[in-house]
C-alpha positions in Angstrom: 51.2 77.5 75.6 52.6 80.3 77.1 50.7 82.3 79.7 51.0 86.2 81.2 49.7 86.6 84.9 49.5 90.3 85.8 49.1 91.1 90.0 49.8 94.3 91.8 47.1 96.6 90.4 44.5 98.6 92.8 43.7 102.1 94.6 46.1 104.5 94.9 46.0 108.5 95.8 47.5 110.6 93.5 51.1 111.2 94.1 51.4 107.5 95.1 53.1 104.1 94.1 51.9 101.1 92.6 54.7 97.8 91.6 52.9 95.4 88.5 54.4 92.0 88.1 53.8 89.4 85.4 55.0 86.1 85.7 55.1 84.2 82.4 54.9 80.3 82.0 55.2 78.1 79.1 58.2 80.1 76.7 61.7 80.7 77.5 61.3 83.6 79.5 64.9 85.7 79.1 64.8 85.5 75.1 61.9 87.5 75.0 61.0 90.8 74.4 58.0 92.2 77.3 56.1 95.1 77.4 53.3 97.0 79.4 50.5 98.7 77.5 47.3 100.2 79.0 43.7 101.0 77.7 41.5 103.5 80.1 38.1 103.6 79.6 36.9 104.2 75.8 40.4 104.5 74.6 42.7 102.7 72.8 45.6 100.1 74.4 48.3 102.1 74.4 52.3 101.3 75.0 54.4 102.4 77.9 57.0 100.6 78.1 59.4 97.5 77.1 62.3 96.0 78.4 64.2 93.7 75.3 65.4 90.5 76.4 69.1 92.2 76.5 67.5 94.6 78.9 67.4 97.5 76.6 64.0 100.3 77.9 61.7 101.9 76.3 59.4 104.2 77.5 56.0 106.6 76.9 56.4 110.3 77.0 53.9 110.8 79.9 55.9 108.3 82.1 58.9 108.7 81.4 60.9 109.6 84.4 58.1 108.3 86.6 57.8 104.7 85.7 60.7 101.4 85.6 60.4 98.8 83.7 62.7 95.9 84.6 62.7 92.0 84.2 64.3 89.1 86.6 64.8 86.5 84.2 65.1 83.7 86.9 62.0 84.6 88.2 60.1 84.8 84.8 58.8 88.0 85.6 58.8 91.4 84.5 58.1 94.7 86.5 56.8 98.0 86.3 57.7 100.2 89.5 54.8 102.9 89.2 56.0 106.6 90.9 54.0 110.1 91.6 50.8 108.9 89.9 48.6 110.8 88.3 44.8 110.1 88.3 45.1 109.9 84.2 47.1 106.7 84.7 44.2 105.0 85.6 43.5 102.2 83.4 44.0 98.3 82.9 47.6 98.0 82.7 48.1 94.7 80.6 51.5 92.3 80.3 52.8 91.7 76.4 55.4 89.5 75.2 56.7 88.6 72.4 58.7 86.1 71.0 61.5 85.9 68.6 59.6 84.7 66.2 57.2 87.6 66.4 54.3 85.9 68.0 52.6 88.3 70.5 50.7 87.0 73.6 48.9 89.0 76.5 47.7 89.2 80.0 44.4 89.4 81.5 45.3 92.9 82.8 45.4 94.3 86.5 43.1 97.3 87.1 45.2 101.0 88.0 42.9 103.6 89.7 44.4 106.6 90.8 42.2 109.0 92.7 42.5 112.4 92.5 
C-alpha cells in the first residue's frame, strides 16, 4: 500500500519561504513520477509542478521561476522549495504520485497561508 506524508506547510508573510516534503512508503520510490497540486478554498486542485522519475520539471505559469521542485530518491522524498510568496498561494498543497502503471495516489495535504 503505498503512502504520501506531506510536512512543511504553515504561516508565512508575503514575500516569504516555505520548503514541502513528502516522504512516500510502500512503492519503489525513484521509478515514479511525483507531483504537487493545490486546491484553495472553493476552487478546483490544481497542478504546479512534477518532477519525472528521470528528473525531468514541470511547472505552473504563476510559479514558475518562484517555486523548485526536486526529489532525493534515497530519501523517498520529494520537495518543493517555495520563494517570494504571494498571499494567492495560499492553499492545501497536496503530494501526487504516480506509478508506471498509471495508478495515482495522494497525500493528506499540508495547509499554505500566506498573509498579505
Amino acid at each position: 500500500q503505498v503512502h504520501l506524508v506531506e510536512s512543511g506547510g504553515g504561516l508565512v508573510q508575503a514575500g516569504g519561504s516555505l520548503r514541502l516534503s513528502c516522504v512516500a512508503s510502500g512503492t519503489i520510490f525513484s521509478i515514479n513520477d511525483m507531483a504537487w497540486y493545490r486546491q484553495a478554498p472553493g476552487k478546483q486542485r490544481v497542478l504546479v509542478a512534477t518532477i519525472t522519475s528521470g528528473g525531468t520539471t514541470n511547472y505552473a505559469d504563476s510559479v514558475k521561476g518562484r517555486f523548485t521542485i526536486s526529489r532525493d530518491d534515497a530519501k523517498n522524498t520529494v520537495y518543493l522549495q517555495m520563494n517570494s510568496l504571494k498571499p494567492e498561494d495560499t492553499a492545501v498543497y497536496y503530494c501526487n504520485l504516480r506509478t508506471n502503471m498509471g495508478y495515482v495516489y495522494w497525500g493528506q495535504g499540508t495547509q499554505v497561508t500566506v498573509s498579505s
